[in-house]
N, C-alpha and C positions, 0 to 999 in steps of 0.2 A: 551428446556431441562433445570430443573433445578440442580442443583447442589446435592441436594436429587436422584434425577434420575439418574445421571451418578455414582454417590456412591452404587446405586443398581446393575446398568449396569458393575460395576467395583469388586464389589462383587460376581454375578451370575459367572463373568467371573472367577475369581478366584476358584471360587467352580465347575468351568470344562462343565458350564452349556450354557455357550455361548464360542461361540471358541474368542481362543487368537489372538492378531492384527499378523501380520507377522513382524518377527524378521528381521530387517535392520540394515543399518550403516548409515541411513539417518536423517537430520536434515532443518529446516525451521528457520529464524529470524524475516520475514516479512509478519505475516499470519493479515490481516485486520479482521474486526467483524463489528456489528452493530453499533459501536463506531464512526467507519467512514462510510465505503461501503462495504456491504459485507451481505452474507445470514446467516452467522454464527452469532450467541452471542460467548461471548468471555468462554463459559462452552461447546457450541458447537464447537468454531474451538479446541479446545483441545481436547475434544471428537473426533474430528474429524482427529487432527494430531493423537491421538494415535490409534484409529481403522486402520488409514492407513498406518500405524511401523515410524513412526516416532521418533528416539529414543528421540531428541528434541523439543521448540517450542518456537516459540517468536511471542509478541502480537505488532504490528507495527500500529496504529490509527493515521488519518491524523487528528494534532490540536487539539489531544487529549490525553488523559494518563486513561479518564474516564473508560474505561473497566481492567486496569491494575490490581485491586483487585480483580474481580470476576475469571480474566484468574488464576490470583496466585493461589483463594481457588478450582478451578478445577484440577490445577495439583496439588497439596498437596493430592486431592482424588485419583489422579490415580497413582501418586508417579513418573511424570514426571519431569526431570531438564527442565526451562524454563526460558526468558528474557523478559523483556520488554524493548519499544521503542516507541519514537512518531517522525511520517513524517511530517515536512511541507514544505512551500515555502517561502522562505530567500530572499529579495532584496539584488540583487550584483550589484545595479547601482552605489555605490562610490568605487567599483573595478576595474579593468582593463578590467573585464569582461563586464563590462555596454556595450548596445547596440549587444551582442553577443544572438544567441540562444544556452543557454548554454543546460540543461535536461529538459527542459520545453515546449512540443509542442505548445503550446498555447500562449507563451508570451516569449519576450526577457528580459533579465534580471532580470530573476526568476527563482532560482535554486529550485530543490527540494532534502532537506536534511533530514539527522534522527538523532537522538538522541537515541544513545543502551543504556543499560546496566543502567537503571534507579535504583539507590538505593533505596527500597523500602520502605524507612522513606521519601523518598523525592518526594515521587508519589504526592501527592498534593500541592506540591509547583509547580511539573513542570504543572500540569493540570492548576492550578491557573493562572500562564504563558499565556497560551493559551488562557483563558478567553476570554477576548477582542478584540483577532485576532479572535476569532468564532462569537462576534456581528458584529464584522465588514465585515467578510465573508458575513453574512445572509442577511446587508444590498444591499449588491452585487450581491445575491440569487436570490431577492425580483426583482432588475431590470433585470436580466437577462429572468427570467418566463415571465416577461411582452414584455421580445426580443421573445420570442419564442409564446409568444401569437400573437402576429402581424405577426409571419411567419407562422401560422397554424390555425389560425380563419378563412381565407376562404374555410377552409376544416370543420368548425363547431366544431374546437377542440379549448379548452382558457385551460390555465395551473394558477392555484393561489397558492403561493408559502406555504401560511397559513393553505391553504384547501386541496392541493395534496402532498405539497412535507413535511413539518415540521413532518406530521404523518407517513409517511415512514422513519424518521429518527430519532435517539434517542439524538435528542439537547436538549431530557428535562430532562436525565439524565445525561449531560456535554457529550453528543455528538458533532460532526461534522454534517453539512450538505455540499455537496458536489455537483460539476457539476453530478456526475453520480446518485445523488439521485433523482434530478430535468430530467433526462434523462430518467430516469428509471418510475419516474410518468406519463411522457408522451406516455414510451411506456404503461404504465398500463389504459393510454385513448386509444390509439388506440387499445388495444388487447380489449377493452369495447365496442369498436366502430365495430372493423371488427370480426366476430368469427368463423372464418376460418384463419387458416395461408395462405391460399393461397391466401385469401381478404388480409392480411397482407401484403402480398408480392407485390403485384397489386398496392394498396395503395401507398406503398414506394417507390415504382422503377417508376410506373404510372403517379402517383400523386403529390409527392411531388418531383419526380426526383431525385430520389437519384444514386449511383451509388454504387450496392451493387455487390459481390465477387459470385461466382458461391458457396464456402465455406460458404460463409454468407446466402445466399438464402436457400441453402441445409438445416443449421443447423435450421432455420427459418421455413423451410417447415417441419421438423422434429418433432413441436412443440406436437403433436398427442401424439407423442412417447417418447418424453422428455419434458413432462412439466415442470418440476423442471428448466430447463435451455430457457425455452422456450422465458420470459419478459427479463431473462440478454441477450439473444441473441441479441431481436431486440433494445435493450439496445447498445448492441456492433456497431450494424450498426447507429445508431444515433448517436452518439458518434465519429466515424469514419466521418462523414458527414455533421453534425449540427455545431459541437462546435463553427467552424471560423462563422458563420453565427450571432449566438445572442452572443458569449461571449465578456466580457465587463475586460478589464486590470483589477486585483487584483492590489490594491495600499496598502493601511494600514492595509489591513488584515496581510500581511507579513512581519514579523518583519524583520530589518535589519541585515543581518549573524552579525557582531560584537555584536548584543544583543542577536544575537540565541545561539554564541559559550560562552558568557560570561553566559550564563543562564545553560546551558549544562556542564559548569565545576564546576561553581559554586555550583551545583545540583550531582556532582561527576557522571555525564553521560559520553558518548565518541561522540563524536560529529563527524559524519560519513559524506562524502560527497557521493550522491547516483550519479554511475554512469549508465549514458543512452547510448552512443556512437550512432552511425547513425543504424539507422531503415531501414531493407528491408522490408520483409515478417513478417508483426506483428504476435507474437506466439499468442495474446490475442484478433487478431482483430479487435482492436480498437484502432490502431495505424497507421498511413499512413506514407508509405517509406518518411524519411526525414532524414536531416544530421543536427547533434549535436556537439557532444567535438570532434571526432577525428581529425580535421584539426586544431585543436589550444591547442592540450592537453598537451603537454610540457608549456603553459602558463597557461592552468588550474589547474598544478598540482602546479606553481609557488606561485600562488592565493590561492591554499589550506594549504600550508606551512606557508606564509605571515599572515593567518587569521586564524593559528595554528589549522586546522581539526585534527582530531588523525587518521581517518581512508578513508578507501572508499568501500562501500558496491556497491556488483553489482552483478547480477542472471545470473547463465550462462549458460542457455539455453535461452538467450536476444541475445548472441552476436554469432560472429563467434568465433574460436579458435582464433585466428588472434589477433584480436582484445584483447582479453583478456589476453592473452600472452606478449602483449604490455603491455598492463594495468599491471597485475598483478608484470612485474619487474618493472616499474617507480612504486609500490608500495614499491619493495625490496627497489631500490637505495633509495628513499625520506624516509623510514621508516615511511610509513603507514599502520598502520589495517590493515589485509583483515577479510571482512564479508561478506557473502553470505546471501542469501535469495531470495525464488519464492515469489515474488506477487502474494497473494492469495486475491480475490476480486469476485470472481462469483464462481457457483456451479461447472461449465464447467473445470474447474482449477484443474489440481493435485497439492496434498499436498506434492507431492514424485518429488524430480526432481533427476531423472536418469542420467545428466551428473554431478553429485557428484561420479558415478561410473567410472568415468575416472581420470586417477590420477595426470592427471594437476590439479586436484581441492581438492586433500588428505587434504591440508592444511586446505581448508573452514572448514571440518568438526572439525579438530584441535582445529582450531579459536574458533569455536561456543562452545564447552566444555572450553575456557579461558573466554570467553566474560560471564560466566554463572557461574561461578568459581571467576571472578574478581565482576558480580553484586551480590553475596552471602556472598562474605568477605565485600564487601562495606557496606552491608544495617548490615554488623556486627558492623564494624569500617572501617568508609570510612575513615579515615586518615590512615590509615596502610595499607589498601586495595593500596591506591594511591602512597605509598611506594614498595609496593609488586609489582604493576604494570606499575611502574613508565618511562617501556620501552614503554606503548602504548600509550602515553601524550605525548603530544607539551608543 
């Protein structure tokens, strides 16, 4: 969709000619695009937050900031308030936290953080940022396809990083590439290989042994009738299954958090730490029941203070009540942010998350109308901005 096209679509609509999106109280901080992983362009998840009432939207790209002016000139056409933000992953090995799995399935000491409320004069300086950590990701890429070609050649399947995965992803317009891109080419060989979801299924649980969910099989055998969701499904199950098998430690791709928070203020962003807490029943997945912050989180919130985070962003249809309730007052007493956001990254995904309708979470949407309101005054005069704001700053 181009940008042209939604100015049409936004037009008919006004003129009574397409119906209007439904009228909510709901907001998103964390919607991904092609930037990182995700089905959307960053014209399309806007299109997309507001056909589905989204009063809000924020563009969140993992090691990137690249989509941040196309998501801007898409809301200016639909007349959305919106944010930006870039995710990555922070070495916390000279913290207290080294050796800990702090949010990071995949690796110990390596957080994953965000950077909100980008002032939009400084969008290329934070993209710039990034630069370096995306070649150094890609060289990690490149071994990783060649882990996953040695565990799937005796099946006639080879994965090349140049040939399958670089064109799936837009690192040639200062995109990311990502484990789920390289995931996502693989399932694009086997759905080339078996053309039946039910060979799919056979293949996966048969073949390669995998151990897929009654959920997951289901959604997989479903492909007939959802094909739009059909590649991120078996996506989901590889992902769930693969990753400890070929993934290979991130080292220099991850800036060290003292250079992530010192670039994030410097840049007048809010430097957010993302929380994960322990995993049962993944809502996405592609996530396997493990345990995270909550048995040392009075020492990670110590760590976030220390290394002046402003905030802590976390999706609350992740956690229990429980959980979040905890969270959310060590956010009161320590005086941090709160930011919400659903990780949006597949079709499968709603844009609307329904326990914003419970009013232990009133405040999220509060927040997100500050957080939107403080990057507006910034990209005006981020020195008075940061005066104005100067209660959500360490």
């Amino acid at each position: 969709m181009t940008l042209e096209q939604l100015k049409e679509i936004k037009e008919r609509t006004d003129r009574g000619e397409l119906p209007c999106p439904p009228d909510t109280i709901y907001v998103n901080n964390h919607i991904h695009t092609t930037y990182s992983f995700s089905p959307y362009t960053p014209t399309e998840a806007l299109y997309m937050a507001w056909k589905n009432g989204l009063k809000t939207a924020g563009i969140m790209d993992h090691d990137s900031a690249g989509g941040a002016k196309e998501f801007l000139a898409a809301a200016e056409v639909i007349g959305m308030p919106v944010t930006c933000g870039v995710e990555c992953r922070v070495d916390m090995s000279k913290t207290a936290l080294n050796g800990k799995r702090i949010n990071n399935p995949d690796q110990k000491s390596i957080a994953y953080v965000a950077m909100h409320g980008i002032p939009h004069q400084n969008i290329d300086a934070v993209q710039a940022f990034f630069a370096p950590y995306r070649e150094k990701r890609n060289e990690r890429n490149r071994k990783m396809c060649k882990n996953i070609t040695e565990l799937v050649s005796q099946y006639g399947l080879t994965l090349d990083f140049d040939e399958d995965v670089l064109p799936i992803s837009n690192y040639a317009m200062g995109g990311s590439v990502t484990e789920r891109h390289i995931l996502f080419a693989l399932a694009k060989k086997i759905t080339a290989r078996y053309k039946t979801p039910e060979e799919v299924v056979a293949f996966l649980k048969d073949e390669m042994k995998l151990e897929l969910s009654k959920k997951v099989v289901d959604q997989i055998l479903a492909g007939r009738d959802t094909p739009d969701f059909y590649e991120y499904d078996i996506l989901g199950a590889l992902k769930s299954n693969m990753v400890e098998k070929f993934y290979i430690d991130a080292d220099e791709e991850c800036p060290d958090v003292k250079d992530f928070i010192d670039m994030v203020h410097k840049n007048g962003g809010i430097a957010a730490y993302a929380y994960l807490g322990d995993v049962g029943d993944s809502v996405t997945g592609d996530k396997k029941a493990q345990k995270f912050e909550d048995d040392y989180i009075d020492l990670l919130i110590d760590v976030l203070k220390e290394y002046k985070f402003d905030a802590i962003t976390y999706m609350p249809t992740r956690n229990t009540l429980a959980q979040l309730q905890k969270l959310m007052k060590l956010c009161e007493d320590n005086g941090f942010f709160q930011i919400s956001g659903e990780d949006i990254n597949s079709p499968r995904q709603s844009f609307i998350c329904k326990a914003l309708d419970d009013s232990n979470f009133g405040h999220l949407i509060d927040a997100t109308y500050t957080l939107i309101d403080y990057e507006n005054k910034a990209t005006e005069d981020l020195e008075n901005a940061r005066k104005e704001y100067s209660h959500i700053f360490r």
